[in-house]
C-alpha positions as CSV (number, residue, x, y, z in Angstrom):
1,X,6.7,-25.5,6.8
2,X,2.9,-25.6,7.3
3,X,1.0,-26.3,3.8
4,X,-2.0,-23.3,3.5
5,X,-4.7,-23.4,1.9
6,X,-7.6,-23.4,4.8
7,X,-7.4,-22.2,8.2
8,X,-8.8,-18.9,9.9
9,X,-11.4,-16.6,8.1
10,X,-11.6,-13.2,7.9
11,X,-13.5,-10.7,9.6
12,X,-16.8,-9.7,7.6
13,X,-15.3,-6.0,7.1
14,X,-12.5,-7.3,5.0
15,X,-14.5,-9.6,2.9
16,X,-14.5,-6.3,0.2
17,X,-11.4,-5.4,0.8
18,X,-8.6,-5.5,-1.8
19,X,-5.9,-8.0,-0.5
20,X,-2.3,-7.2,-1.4
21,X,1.0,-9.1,-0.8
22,X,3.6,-7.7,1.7
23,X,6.7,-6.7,0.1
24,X,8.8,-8.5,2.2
25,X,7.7,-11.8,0.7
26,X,10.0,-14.0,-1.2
27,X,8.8,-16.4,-3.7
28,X,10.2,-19.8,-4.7
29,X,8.3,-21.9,-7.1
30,X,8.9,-25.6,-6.6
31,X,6.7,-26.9,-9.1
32,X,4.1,-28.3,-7.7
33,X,3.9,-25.9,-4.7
34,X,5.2,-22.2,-4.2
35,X,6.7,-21.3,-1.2
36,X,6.9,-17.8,0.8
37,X,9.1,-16.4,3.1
38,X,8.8,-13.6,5.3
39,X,12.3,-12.0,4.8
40,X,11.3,-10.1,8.1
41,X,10.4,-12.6,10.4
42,X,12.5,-15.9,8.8
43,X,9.7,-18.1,8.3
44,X,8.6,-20.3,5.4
45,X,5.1,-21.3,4.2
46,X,4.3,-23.7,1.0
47,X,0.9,-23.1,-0.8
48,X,-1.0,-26.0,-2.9
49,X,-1.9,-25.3,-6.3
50,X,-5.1,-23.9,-5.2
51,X,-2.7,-21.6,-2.9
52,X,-0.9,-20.9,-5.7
53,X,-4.1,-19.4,-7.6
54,X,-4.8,-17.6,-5.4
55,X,-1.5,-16.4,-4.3
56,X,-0.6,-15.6,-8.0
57,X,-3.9,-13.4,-8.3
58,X,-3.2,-10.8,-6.0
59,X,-3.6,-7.7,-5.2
60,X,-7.7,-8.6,-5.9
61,X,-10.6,-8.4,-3.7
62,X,-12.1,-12.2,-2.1
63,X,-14.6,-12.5,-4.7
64,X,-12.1,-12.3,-7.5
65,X,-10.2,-14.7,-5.7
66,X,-12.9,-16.8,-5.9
67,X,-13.6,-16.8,-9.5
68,X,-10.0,-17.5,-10.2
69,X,-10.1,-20.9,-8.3
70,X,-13.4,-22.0,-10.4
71,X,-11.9,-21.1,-13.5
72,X,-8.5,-23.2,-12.8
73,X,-10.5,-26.4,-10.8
74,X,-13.6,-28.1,-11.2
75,X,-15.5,-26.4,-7.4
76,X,-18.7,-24.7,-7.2
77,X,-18.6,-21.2,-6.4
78,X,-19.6,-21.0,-2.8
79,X,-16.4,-24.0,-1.7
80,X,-13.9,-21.5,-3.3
81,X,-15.1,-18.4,-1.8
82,X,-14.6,-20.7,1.8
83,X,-11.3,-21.4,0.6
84,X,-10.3,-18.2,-0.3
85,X,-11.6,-16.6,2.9
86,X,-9.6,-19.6,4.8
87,X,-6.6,-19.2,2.9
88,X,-6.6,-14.9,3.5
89,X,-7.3,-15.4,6.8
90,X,-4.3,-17.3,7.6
91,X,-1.9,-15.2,5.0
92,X,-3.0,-12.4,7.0
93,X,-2.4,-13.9,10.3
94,X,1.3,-14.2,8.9
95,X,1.5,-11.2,7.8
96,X,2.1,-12.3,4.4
97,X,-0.6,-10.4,3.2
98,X,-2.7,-7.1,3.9
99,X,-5.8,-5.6,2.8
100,X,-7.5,-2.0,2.6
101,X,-10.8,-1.1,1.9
């Protein structure tokens, strides 16, 4: 179970997209972390708190994303929109999540 929170970022196209979750996601919270399985493909990912955020927030477009983390943690606006991008990019390369313009 790989922990997500920064990874691959996504293509400048999608930066004003609206990001949804798949509906073939499970959810289990375990406190301190929240994990997701892909009912489709059998595999299982654990988000940090700042995953969590983030996770929790959707369907929103990156920059919302963004705003969410700074309210929640003490980060200046342009190291959340990094994470966010990092964290989308490799939700997306899960297929956990999608996005449409």
């Amino acid at each position: 179970q790989p922990t997500v929170c920064c990874g691959r970022g996504v293509t400048p196209a999608s930066l004003i997209a609206m990001w949804t979750k798949v509906a073939d996601v499970l959810e289990t919270d375990l406190g301190d972390e929240l994990v997701l399985m892909h009912a489709g493909l059998s595999e299982m990912f654990t988000l940090n708190s700042a995953g969590r955020v983030i996770w929790q927030a959707l369907p929103a477009r990156e920059a919302q994303l963004a705003q969410a983390l700074t309210q929640v943690f003490e980060v200046d606006d342009e190291t959340a929109a990094q994470d966010v991008r990092a964290l989308l990019g490799e939700l997306a390369a899960r297929s956990l999540i999608t996005h449409a313009p």
